[in-house]
Z-matrix of the N, CA and C atoms (Angstrom, degrees):
N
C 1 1.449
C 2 1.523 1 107.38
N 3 1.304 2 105.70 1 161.67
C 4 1.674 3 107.00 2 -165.78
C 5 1.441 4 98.84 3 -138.84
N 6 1.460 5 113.23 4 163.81
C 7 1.399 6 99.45 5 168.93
C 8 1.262 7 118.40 6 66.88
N 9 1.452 8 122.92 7 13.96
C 10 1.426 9 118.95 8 167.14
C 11 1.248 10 136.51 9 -60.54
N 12 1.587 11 143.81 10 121.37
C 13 1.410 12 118.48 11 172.83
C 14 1.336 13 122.80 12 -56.21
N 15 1.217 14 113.87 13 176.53
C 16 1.350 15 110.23 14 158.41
C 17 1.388 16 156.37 15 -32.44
N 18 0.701 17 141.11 16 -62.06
C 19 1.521 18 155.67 17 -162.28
C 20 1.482 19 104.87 18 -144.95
N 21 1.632 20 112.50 19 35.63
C 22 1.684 21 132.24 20 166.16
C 23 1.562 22 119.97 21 -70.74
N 24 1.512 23 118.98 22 144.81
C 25 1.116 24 113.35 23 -173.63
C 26 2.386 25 95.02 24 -135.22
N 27 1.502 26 78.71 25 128.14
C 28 1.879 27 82.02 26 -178.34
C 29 1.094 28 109.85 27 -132.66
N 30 1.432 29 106.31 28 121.77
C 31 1.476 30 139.43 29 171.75
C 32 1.539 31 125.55 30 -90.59
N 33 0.997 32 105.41 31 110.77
C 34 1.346 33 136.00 32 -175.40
C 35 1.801 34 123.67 33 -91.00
N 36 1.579 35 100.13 34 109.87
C 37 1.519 36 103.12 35 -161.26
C 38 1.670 37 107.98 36 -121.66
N 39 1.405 38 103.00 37 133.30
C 40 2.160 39 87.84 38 -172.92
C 41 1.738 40 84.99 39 -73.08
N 42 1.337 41 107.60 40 -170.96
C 43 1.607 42 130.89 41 -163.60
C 44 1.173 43 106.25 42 -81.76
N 45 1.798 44 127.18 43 -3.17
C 46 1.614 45 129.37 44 161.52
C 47 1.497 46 103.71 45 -90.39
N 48 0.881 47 100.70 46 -11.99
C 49 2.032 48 101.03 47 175.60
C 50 1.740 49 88.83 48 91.08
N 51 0.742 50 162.66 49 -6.17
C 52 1.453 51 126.62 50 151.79
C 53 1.115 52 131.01 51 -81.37
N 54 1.736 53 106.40 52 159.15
C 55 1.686 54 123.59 53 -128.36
C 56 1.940 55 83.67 54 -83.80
N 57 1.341 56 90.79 55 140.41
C 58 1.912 57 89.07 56 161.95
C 59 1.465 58 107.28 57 -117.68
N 60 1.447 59 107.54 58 -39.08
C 61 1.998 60 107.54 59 -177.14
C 62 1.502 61 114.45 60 -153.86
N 63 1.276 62 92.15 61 128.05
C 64 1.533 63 97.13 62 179.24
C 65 1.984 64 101.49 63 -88.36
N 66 1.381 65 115.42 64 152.00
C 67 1.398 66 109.71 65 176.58
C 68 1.780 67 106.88 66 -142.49
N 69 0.629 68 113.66 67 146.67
C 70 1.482 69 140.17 68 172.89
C 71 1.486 70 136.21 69 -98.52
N 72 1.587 71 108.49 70 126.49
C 73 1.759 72 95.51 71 179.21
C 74 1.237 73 97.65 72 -112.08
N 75 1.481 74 111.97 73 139.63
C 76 1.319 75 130.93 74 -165.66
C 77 1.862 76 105.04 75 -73.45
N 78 0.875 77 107.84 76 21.45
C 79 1.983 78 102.83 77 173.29
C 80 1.575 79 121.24 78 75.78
N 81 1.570 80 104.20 79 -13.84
C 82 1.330 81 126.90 80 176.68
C 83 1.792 82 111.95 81 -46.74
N 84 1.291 83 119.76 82 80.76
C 85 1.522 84 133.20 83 -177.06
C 86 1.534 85 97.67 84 -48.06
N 87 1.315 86 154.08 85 -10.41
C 88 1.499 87 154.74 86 -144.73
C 89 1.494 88 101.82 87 -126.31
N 90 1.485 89 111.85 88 -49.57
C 91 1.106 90 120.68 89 -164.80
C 92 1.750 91 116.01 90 -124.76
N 93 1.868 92 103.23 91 91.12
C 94 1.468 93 114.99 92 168.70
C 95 1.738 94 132.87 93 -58.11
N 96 1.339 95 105.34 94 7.35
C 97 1.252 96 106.19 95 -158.69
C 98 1.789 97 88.02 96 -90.69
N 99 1.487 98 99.76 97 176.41
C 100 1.483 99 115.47 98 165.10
C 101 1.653 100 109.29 99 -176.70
N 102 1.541 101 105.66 100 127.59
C 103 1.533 102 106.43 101 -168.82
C 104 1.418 103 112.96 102 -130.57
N 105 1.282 104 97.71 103 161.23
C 106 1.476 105 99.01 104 -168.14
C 107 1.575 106 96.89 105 -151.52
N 108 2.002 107 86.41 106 143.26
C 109 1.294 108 110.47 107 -162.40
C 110 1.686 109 118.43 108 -73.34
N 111 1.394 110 102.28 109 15.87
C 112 1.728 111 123.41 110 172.15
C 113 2.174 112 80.95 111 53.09
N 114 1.490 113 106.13 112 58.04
C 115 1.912 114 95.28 113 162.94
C 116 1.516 115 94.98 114 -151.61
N 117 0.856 116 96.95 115 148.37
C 118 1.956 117 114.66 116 -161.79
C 119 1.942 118 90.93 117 -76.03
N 120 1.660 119 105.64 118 -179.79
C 121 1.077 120 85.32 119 -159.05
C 122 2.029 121 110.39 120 -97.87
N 123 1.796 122 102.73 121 4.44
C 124 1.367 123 91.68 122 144.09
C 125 1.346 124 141.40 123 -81.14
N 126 1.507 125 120.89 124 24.10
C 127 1.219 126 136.25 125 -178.14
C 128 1.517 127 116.29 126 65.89
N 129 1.266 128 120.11 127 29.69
C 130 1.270 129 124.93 128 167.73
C 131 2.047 130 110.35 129 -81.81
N 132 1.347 131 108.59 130 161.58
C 133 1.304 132 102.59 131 161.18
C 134 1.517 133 115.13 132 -70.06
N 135 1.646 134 119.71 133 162.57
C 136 1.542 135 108.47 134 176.92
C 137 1.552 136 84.95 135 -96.86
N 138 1.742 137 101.17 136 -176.96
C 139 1.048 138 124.40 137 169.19
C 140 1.578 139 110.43 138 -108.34
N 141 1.810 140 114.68 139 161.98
C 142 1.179 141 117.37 140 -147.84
C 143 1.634 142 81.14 141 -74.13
N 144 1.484 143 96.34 142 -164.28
C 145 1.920 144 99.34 143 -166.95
C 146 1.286 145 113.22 144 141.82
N 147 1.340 146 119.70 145 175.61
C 148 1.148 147 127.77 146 149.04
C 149 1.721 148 116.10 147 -110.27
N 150 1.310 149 106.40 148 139.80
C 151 1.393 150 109.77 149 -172.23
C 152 2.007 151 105.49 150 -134.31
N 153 1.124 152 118.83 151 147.59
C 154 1.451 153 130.31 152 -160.25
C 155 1.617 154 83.35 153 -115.80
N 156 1.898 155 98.88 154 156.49
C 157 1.397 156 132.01 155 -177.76
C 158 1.466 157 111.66 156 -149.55
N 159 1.471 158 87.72 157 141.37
C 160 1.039 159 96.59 158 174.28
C 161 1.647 160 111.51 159 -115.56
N 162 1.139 161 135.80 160 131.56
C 163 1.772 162 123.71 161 178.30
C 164 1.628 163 105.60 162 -139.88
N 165 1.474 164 83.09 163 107.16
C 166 1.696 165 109.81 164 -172.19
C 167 1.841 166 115.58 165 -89.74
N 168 1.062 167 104.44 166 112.20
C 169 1.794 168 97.37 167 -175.16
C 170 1.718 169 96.25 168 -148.49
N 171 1.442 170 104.27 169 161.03
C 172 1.575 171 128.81 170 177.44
C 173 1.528 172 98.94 171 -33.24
N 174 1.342 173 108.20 172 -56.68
C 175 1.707 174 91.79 173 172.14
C 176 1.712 175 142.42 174 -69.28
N 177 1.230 176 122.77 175 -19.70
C 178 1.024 177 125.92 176 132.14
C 179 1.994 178 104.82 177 168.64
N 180 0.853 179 109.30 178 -121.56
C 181 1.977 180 116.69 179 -150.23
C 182 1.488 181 85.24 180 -130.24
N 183 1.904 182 113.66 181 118.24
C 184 1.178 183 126.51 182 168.36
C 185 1.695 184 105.81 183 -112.30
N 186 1.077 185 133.06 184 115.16
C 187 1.063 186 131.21 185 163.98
C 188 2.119 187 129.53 186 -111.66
N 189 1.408 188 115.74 187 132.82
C 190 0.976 189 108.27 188 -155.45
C 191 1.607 190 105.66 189 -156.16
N 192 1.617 191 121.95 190 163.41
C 193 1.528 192 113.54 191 156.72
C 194 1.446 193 109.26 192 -106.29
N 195 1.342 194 113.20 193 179.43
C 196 1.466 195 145.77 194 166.42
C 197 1.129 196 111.94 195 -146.20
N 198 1.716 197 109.85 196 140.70
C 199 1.370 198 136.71 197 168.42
C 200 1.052 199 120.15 198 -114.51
N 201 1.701 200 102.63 199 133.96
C 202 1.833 201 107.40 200 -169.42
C 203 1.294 202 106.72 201 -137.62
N 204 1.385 203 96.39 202 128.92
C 205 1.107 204 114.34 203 -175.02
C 206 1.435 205 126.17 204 -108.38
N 207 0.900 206 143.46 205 116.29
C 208 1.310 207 138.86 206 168.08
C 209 1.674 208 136.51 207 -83.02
């Protein structure tokens, strides 16, 4: 993810709506990015798919999908 605010938090849902990873941007004012190791949050790999986000910060409610491909 790019373009993150600050002190943002993104939730990550497969296409049945349950949660696989919550992620975090470290507050870093320089650096908008935030990445993720595409592994759910028992540390398994995911499977390919499309999966929905949510990225919640002081500025307001981004919601969106991603497609992964392997």
């Amino acid at each position: 993810f790019q373009n993150v605010p600050n002190d943002a938090v993104i939730k990550i849902f497969n296409i049945r709506g349950q949660h696989i990873k919550t992620l975090y941007h470290d507050g870093n004012i320089f650096d908008g990015s935030v990445e993720w190791d595409l592994k759910t949050k028992e540390n398994m790999d995911i499977a390919y798919g499309v999966y929905l986000y949510v990225l919640e910060s002081e500025v307001g409610i981004k919601k969106g999908k991603i497609g992964i491909i392997k």
